[in-house]
PDBQT receptor file of N, H, CA, C and O in Angstrom, charges set to zero:
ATOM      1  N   UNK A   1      25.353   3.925 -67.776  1.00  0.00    +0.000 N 
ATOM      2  CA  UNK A   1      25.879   3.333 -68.998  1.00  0.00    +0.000 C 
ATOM      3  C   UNK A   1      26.178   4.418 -70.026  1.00  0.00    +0.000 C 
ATOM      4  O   UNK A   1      25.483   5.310 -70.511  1.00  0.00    +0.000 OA
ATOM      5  N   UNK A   2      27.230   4.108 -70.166  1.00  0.00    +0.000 N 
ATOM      6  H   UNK A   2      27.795   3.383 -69.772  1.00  0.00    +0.000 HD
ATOM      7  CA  UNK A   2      27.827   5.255 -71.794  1.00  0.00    +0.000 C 
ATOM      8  C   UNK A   2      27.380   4.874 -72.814  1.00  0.00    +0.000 C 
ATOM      9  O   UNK A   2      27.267   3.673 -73.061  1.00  0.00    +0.000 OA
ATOM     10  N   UNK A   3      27.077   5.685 -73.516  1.00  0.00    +0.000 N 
ATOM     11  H   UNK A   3      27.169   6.660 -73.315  1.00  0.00    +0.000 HD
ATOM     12  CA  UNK A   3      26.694   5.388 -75.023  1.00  0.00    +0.000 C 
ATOM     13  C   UNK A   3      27.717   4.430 -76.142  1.00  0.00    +0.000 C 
ATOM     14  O   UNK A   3      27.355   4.128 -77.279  1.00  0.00    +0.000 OA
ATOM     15  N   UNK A   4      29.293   3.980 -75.416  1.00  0.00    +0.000 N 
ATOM     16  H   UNK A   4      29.587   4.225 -74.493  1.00  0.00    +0.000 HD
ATOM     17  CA  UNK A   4      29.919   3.043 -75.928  1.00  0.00    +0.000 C 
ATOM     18  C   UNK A   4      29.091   1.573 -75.791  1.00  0.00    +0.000 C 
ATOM     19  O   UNK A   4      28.887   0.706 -76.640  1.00  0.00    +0.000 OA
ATOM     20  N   UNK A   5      28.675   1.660 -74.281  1.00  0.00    +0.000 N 
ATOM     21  H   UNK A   5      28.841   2.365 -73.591  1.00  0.00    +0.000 HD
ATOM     22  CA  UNK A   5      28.647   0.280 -73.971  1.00  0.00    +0.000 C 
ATOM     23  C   UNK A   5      27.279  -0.487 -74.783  1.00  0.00    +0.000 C 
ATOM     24  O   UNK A   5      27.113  -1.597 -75.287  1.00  0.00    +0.000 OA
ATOM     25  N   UNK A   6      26.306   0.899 -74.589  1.00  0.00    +0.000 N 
ATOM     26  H   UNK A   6      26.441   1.801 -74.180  1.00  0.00    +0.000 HD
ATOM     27  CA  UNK A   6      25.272   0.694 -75.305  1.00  0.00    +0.000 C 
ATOM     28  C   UNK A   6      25.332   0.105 -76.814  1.00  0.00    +0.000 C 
ATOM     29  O   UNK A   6      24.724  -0.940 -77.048  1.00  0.00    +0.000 OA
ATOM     30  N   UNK A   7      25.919   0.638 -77.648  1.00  0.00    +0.000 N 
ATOM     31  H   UNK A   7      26.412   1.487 -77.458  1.00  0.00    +0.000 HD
ATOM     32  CA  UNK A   7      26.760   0.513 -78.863  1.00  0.00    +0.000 C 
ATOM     33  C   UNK A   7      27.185  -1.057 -79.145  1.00  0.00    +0.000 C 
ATOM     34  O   UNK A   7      26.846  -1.728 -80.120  1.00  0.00    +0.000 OA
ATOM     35  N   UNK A   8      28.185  -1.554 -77.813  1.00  0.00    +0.000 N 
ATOM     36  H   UNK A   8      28.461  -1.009 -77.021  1.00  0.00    +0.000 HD
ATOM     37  CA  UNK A   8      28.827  -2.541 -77.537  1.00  0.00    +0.000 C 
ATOM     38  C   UNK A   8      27.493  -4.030 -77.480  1.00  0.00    +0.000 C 
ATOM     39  O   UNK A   8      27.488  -5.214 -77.817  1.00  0.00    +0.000 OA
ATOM     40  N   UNK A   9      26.843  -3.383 -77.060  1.00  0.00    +0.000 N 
ATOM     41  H   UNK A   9      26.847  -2.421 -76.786  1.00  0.00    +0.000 HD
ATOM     42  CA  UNK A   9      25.337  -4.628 -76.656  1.00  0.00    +0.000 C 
ATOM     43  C   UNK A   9      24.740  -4.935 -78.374  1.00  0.00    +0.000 C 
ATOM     44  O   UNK A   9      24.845  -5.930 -79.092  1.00  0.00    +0.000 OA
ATOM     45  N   UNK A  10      24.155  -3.712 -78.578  1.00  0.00    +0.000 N 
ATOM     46  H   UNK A  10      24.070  -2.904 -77.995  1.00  0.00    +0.000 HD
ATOM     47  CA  UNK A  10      23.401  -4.254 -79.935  1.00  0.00    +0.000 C 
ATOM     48  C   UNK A  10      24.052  -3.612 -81.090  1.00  0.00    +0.000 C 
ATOM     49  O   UNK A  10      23.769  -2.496 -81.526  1.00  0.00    +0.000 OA
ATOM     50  N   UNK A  11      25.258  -4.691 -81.705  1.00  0.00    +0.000 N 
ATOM     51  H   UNK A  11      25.488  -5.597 -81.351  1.00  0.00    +0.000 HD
ATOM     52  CA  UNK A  11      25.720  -3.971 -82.937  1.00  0.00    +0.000 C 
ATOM     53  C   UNK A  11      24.763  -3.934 -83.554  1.00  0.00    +0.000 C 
ATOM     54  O   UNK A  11      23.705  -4.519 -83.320  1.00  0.00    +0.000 OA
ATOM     55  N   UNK A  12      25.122  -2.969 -84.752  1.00  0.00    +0.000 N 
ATOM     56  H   UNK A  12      25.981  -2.494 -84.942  1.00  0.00    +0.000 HD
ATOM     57  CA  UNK A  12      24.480  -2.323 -85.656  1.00  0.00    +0.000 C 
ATOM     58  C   UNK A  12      24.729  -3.181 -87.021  1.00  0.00    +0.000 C 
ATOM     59  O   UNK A  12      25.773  -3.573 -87.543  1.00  0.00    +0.000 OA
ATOM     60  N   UNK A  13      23.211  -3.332 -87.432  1.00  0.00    +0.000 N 
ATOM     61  H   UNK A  13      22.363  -3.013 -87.008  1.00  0.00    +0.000 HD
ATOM     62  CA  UNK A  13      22.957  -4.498 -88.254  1.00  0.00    +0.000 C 
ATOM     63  C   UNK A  13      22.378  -3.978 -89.767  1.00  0.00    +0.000 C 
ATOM     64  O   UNK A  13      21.352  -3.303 -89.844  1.00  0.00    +0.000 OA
ATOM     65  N   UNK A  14      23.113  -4.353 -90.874  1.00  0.00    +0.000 N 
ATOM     66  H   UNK A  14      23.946  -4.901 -90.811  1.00  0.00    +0.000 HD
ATOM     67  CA  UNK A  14      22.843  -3.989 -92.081  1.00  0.00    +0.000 C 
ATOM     68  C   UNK A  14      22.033  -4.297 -93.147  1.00  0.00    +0.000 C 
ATOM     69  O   UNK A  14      22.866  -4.870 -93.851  1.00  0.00    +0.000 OA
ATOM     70  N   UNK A  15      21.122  -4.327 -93.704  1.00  0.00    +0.000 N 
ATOM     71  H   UNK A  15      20.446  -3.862 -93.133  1.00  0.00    +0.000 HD
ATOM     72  CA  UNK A  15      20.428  -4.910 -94.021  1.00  0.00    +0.000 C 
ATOM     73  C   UNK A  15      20.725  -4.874 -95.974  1.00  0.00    +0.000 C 
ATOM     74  O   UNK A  15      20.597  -3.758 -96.478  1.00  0.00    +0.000 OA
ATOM     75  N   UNK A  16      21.072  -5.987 -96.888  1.00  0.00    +0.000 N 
ATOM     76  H   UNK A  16      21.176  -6.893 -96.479  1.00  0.00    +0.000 HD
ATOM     77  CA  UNK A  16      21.553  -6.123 -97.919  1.00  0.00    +0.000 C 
ATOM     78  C   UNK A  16      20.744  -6.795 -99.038  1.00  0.00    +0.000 C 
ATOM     79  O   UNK A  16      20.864  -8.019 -98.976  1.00  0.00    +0.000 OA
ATOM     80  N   UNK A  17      20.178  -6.493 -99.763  1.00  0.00    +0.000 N 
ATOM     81  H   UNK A  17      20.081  -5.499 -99.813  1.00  0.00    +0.000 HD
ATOM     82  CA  UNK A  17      19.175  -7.391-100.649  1.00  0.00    +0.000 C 
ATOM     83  C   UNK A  17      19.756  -7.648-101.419  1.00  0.00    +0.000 C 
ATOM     84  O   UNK A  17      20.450  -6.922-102.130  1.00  0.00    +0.000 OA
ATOM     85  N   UNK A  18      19.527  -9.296-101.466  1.00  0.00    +0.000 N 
ATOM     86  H   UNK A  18      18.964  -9.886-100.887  1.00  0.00    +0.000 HD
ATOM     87  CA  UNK A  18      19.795 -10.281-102.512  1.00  0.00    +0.000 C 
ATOM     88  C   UNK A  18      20.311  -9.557-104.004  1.00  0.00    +0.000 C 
ATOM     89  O   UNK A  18      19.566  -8.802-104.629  1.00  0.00    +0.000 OA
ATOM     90  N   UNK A  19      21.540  -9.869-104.412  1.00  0.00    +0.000 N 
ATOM     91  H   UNK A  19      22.145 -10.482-103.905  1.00  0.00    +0.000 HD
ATOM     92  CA  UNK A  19      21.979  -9.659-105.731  1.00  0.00    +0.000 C 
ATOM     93  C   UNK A  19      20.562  -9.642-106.792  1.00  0.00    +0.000 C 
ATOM     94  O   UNK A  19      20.302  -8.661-107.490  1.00  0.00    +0.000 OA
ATOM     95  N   UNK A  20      19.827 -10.734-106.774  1.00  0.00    +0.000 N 
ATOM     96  H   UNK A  20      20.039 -11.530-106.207  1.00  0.00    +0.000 HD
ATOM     97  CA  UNK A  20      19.383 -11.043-107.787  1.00  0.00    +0.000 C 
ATOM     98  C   UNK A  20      17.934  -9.954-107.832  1.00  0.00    +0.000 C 
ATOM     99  O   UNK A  20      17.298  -9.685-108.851  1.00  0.00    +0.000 OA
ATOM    100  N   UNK A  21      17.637  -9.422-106.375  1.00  0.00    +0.000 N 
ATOM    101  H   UNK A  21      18.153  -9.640-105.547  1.00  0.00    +0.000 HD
ATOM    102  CA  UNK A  21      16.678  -8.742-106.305  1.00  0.00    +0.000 C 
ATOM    103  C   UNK A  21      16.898  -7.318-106.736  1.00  0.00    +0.000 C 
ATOM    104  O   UNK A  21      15.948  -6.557-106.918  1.00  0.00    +0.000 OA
ATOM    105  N   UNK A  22      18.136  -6.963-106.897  1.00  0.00    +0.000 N 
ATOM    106  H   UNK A  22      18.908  -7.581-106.749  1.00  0.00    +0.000 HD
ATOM    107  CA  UNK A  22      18.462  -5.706-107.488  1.00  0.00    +0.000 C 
ATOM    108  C   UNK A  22      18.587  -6.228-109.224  1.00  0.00    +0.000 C 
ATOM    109  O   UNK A  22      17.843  -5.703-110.052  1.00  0.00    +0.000 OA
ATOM    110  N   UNK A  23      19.057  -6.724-109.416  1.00  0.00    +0.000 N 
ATOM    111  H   UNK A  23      19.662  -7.150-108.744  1.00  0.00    +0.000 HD
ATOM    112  CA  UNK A  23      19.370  -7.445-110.675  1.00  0.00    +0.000 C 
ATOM    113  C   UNK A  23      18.071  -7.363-111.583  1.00  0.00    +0.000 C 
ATOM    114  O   UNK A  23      17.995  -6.745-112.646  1.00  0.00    +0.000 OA
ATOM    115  N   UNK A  24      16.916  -8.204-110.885  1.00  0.00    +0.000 N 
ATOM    116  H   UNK A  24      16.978  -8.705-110.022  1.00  0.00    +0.000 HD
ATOM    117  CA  UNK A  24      15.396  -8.461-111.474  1.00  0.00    +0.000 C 
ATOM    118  C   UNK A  24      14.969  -6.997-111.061  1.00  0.00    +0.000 C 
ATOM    119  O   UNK A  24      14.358  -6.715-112.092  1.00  0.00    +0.000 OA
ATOM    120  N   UNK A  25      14.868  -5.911-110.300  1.00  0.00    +0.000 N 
ATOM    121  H   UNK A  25      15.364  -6.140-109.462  1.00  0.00    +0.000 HD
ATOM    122  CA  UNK A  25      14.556  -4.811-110.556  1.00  0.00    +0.000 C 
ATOM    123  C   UNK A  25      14.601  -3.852-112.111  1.00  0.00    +0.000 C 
ATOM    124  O   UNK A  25      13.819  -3.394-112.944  1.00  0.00    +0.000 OA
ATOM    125  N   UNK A  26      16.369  -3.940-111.766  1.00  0.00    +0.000 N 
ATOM    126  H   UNK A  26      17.004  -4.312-111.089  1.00  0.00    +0.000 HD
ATOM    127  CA  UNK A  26      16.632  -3.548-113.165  1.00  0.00    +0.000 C 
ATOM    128  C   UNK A  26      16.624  -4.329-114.546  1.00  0.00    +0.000 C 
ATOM    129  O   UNK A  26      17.256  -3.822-115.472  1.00  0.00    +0.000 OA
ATOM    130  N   UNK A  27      16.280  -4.944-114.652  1.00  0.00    +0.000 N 
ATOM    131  H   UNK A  27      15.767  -5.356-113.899  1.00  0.00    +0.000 HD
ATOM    132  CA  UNK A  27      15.924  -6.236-115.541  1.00  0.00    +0.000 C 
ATOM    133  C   UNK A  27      14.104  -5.654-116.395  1.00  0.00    +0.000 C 
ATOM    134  O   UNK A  27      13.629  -5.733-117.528  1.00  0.00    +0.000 OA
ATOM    135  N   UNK A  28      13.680  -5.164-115.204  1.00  0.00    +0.000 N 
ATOM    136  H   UNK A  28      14.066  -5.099-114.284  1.00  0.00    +0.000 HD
ATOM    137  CA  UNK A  28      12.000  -4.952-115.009  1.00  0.00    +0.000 C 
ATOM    138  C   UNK A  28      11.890  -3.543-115.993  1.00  0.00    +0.000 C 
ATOM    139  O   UNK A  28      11.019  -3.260-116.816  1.00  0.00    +0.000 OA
ATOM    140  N   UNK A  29      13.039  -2.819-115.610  1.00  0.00    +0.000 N 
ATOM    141  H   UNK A  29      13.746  -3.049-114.942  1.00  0.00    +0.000 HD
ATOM    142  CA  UNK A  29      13.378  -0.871-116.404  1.00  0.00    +0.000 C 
ATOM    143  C   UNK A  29      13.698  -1.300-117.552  1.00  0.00    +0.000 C 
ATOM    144  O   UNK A  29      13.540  -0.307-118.263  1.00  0.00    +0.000 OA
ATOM    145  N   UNK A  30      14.014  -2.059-118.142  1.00  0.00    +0.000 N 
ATOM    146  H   UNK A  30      14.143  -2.865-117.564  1.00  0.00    +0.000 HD
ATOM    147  CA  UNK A  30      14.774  -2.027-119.546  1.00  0.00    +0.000 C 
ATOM    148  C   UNK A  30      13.940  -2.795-119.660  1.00  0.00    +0.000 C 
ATOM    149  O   UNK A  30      13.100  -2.291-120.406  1.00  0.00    +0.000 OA
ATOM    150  N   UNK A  31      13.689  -3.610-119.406  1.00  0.00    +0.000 N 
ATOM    151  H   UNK A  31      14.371  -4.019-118.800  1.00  0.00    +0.000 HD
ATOM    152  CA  UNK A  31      12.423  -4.409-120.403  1.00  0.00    +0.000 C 
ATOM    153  C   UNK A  31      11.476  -3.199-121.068  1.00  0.00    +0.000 C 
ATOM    154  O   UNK A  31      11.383  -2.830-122.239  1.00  0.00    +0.000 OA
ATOM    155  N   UNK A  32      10.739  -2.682-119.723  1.00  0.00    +0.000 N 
ATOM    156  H   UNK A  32      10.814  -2.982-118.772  1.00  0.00    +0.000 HD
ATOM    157  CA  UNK A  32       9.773  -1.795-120.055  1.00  0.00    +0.000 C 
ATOM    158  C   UNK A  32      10.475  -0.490-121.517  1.00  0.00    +0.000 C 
ATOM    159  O   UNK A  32      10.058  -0.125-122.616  1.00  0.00    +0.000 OA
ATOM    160  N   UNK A  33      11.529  -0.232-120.776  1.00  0.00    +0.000 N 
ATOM    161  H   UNK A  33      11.867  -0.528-119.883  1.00  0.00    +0.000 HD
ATOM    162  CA  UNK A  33      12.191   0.667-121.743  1.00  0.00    +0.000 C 
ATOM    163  C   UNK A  33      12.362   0.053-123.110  1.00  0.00    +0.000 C 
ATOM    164  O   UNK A  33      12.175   0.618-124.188  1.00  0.00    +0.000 OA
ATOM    165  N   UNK A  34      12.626  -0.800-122.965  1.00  0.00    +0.000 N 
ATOM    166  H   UNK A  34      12.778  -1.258-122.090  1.00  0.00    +0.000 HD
ATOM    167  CA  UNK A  34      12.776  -1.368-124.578  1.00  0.00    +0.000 C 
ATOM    168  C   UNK A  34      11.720  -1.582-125.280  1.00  0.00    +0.000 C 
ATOM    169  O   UNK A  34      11.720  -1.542-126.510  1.00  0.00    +0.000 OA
ATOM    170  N   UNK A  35      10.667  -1.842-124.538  1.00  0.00    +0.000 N 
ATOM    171  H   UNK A  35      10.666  -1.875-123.538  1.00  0.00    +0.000 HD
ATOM    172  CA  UNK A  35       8.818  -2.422-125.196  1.00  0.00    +0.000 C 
ATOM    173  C   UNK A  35       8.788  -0.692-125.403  1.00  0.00    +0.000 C 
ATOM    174  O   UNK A  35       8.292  -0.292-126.455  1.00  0.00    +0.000 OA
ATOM    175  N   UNK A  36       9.135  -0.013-124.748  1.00  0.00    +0.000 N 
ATOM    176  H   UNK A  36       9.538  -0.339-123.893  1.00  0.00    +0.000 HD
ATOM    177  CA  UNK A  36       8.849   1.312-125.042  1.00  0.00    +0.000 C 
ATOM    178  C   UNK A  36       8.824   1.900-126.347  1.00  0.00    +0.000 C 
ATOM    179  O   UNK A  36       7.929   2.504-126.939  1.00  0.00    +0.000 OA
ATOM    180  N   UNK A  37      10.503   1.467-126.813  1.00  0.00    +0.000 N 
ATOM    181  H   UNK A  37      11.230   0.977-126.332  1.00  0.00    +0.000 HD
ATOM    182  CA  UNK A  37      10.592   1.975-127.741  1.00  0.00    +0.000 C 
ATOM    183  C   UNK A  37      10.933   1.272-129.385  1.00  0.00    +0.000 C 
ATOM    184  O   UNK A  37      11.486   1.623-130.427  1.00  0.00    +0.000 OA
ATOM    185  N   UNK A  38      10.082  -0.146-128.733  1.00  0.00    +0.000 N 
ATOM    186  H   UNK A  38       9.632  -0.431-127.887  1.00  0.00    +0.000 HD
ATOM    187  CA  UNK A  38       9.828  -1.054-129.824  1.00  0.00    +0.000 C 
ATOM    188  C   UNK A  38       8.620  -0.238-130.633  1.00  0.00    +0.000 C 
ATOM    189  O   UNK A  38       8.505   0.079-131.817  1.00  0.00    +0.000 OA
ATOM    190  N   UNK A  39       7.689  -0.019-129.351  1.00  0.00    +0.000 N 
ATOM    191  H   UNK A  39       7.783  -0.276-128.389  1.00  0.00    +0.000 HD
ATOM    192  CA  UNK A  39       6.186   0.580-130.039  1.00  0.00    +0.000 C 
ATOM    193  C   UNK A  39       6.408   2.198-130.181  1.00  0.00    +0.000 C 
ATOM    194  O   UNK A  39       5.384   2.881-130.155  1.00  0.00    +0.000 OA
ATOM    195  N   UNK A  40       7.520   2.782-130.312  1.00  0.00    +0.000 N 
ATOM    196  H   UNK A  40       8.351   2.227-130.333  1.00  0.00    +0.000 HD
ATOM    197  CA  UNK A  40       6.953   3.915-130.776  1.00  0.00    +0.000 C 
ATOM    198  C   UNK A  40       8.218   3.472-132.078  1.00  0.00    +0.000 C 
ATOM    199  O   UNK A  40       8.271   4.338-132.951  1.00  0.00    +0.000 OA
ATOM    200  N   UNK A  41       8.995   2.524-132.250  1.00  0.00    +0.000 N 
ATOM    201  H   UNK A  41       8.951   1.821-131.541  1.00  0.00    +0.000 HD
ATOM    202  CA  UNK A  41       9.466   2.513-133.613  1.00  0.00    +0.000 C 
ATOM    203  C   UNK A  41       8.624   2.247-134.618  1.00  0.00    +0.000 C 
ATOM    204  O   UNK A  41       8.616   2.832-135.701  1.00  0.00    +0.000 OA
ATOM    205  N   UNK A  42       7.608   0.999-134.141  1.00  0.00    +0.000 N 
ATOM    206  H   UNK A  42       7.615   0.524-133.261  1.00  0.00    +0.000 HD
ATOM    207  CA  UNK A  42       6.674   0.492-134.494  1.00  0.00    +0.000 C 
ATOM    208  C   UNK A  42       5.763   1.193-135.306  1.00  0.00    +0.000 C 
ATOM    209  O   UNK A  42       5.372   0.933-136.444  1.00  0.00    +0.000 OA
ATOM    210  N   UNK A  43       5.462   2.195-134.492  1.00  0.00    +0.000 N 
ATOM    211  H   UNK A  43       5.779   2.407-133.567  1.00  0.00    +0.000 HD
ATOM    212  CA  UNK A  43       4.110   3.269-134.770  1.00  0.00    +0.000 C 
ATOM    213  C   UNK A  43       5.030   4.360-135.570  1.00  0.00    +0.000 C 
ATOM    214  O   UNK A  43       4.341   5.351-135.813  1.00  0.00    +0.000 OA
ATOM    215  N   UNK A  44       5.879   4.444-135.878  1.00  0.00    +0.000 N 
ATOM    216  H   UNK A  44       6.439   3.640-135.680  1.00  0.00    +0.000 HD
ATOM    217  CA  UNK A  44       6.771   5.318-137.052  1.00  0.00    +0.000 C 
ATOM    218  C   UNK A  44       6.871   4.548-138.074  1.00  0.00    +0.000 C 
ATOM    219  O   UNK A  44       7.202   5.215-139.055  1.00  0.00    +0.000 OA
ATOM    220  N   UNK A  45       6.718   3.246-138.354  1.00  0.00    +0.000 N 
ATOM    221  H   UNK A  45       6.449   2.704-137.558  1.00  0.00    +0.000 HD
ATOM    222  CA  UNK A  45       6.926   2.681-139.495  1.00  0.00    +0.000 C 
ATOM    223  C   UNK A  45       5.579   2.902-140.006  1.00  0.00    +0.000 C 
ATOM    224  O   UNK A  45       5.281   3.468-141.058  1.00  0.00    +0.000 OA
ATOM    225  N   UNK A  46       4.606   2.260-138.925  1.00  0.00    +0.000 N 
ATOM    226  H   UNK A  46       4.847   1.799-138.071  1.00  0.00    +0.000 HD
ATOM    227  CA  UNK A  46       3.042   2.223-139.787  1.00  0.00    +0.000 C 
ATOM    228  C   UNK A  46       2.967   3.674-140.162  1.00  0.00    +0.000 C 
ATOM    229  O   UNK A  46       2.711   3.954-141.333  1.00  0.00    +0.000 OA
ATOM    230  N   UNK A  47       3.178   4.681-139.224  1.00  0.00    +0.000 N 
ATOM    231  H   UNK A  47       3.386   4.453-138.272  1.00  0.00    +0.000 HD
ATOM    232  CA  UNK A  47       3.198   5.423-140.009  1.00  0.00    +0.000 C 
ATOM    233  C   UNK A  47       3.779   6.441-141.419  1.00  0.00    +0.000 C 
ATOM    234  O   UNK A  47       3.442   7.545-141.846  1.00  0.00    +0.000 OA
ATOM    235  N   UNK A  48       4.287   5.936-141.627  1.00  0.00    +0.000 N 
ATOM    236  H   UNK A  48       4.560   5.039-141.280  1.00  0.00    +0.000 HD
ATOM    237  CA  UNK A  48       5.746   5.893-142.775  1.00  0.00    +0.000 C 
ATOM    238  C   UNK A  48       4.551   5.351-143.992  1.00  0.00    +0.000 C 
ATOM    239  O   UNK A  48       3.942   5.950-144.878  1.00  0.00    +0.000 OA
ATOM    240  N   UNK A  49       4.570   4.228-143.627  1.00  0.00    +0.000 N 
ATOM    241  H   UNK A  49       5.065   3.742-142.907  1.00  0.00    +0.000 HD
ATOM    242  CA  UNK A  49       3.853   3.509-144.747  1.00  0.00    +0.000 C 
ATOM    243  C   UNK A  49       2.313   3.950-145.143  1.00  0.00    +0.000 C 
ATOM    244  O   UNK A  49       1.871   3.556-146.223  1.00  0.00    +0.000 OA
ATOM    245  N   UNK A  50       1.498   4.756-144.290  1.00  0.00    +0.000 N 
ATOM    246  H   UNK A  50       1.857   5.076-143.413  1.00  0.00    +0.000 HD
ATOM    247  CA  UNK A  50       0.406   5.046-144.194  1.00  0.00    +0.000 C 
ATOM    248  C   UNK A  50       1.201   6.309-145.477  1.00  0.00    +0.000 C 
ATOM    249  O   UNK A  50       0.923   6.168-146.668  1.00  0.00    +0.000 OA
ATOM    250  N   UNK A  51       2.146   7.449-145.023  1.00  0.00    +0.000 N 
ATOM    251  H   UNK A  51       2.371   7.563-144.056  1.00  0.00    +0.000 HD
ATOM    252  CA  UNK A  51       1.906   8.218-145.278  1.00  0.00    +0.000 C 
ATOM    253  C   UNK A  51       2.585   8.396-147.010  1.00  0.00    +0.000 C 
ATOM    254  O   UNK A  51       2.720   9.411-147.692  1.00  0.00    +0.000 OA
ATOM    255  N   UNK A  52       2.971   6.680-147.366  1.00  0.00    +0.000 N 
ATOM    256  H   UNK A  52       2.861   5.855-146.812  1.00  0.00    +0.000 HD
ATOM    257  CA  UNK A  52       3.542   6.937-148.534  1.00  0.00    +0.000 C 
ATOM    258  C   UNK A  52       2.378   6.520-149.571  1.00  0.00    +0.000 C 
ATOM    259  O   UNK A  52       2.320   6.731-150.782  1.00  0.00    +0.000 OA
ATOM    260  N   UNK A  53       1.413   5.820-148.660  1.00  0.00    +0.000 N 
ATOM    261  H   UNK A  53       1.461   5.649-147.676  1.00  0.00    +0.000 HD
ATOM    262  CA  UNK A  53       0.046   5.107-149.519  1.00  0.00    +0.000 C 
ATOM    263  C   UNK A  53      -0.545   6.518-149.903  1.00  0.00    +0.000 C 
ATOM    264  O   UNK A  53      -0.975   6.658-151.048  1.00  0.00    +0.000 OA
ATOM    265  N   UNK A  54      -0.584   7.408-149.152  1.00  0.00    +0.000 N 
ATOM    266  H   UNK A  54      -0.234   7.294-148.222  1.00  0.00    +0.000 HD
ATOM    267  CA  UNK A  54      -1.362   8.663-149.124  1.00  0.00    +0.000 C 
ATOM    268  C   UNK A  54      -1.014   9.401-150.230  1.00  0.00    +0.000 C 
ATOM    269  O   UNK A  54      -1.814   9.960-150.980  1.00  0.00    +0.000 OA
ATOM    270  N   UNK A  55       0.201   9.402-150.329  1.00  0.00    +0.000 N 
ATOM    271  H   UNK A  55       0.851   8.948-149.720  1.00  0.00    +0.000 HD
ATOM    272  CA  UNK A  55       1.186  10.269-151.608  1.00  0.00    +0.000 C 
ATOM    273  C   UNK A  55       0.808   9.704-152.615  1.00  0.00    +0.000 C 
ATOM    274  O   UNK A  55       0.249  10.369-153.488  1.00  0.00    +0.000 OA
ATOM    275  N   UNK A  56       1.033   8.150-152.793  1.00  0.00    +0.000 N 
ATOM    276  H   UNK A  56       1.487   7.610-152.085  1.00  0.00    +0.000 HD
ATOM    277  CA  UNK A  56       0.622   7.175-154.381  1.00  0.00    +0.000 C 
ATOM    278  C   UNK A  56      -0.800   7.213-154.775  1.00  0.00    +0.000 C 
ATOM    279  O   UNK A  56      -1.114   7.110-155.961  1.00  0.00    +0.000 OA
ATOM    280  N   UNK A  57      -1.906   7.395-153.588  1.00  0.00    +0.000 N 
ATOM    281  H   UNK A  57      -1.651   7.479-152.624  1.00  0.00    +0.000 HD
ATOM    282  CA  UNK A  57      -2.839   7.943-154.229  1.00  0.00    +0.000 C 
ATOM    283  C   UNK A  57      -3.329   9.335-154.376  1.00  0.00    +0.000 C 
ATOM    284  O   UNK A  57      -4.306   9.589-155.080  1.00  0.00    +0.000 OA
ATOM    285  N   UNK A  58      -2.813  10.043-153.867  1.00  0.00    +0.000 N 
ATOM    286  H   UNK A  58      -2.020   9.837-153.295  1.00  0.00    +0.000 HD
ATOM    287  CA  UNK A  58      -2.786  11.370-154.143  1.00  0.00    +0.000 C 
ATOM    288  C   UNK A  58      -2.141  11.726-155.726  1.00  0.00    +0.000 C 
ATOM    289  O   UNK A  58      -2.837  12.194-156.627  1.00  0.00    +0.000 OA
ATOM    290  N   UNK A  59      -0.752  11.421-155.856  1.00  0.00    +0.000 N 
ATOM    291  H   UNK A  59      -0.187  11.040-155.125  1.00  0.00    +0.000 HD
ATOM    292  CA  UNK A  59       0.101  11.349-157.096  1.00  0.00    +0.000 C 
ATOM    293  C   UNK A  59      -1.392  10.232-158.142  1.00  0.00    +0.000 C 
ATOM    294  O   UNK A  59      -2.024  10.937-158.928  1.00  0.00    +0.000 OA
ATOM    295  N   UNK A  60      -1.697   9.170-158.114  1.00  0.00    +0.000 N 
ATOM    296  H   UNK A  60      -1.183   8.597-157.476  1.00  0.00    +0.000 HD
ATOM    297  CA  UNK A  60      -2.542   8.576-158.937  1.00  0.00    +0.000 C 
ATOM    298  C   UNK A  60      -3.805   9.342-159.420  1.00  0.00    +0.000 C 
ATOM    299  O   UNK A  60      -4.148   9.215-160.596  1.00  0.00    +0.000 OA
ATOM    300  N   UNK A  61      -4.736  10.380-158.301  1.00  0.00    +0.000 N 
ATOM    301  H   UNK A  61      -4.457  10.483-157.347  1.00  0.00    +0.000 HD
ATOM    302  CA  UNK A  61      -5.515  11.071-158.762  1.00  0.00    +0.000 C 
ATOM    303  C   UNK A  61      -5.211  12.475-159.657  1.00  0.00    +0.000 C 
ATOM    304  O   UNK A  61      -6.008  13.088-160.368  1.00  0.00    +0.000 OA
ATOM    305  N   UNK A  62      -3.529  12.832-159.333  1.00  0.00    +0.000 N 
ATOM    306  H   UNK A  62      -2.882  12.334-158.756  1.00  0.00    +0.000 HD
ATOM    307  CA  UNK A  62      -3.505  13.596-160.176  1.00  0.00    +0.000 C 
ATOM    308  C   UNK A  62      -3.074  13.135-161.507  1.00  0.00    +0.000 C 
ATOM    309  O   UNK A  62      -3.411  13.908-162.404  1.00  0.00    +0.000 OA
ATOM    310  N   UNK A  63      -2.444  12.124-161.873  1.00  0.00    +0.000 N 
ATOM    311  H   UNK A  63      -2.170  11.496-161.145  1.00  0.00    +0.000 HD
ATOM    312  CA  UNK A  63      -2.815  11.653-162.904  1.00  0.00    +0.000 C 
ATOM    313  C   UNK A  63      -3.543  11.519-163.746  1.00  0.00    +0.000 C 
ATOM    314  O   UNK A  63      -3.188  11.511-164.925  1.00  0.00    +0.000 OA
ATOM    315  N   UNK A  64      -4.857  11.368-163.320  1.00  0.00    +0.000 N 
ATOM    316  H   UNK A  64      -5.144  11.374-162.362  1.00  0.00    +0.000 HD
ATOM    317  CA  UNK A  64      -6.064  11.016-164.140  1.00  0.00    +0.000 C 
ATOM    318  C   UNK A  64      -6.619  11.826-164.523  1.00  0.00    +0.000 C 
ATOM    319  O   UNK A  64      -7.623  11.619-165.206  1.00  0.00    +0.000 OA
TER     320      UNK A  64
């Protein structure tokens, strides 16, 4: 037997995952990516605000 006929017996079979399973993969990256960079916007504001409380009482003690 030639390696045609062989060929000829068991085509060659592809294997294709579901649209939706590639879809919900990447669905899974951007979520995460986005929670990502919800909490480090997040944690720049608190800190923003931490660091303007710091100034008003800093500026208030030199006041006095």
């Amino acid at each position: 037997m030639s390696d045609d006929e062989k060929k000829a017996k068991r085509p060659e079979t592809n294997f294709l995952p579901p649209l939706s399973m590639v879809l919900t993969f990447f669905d899974k990256t951007f979520r995460k990516r986005n929670s990502k960079k919800e909490t480090v916007e997040e944690q720049k504001e608190v800190d923003e605000k931490n660091v303007e409380k710091l100034i008003e009482k800093l500026s208030e003690e030199k006041e006095e």
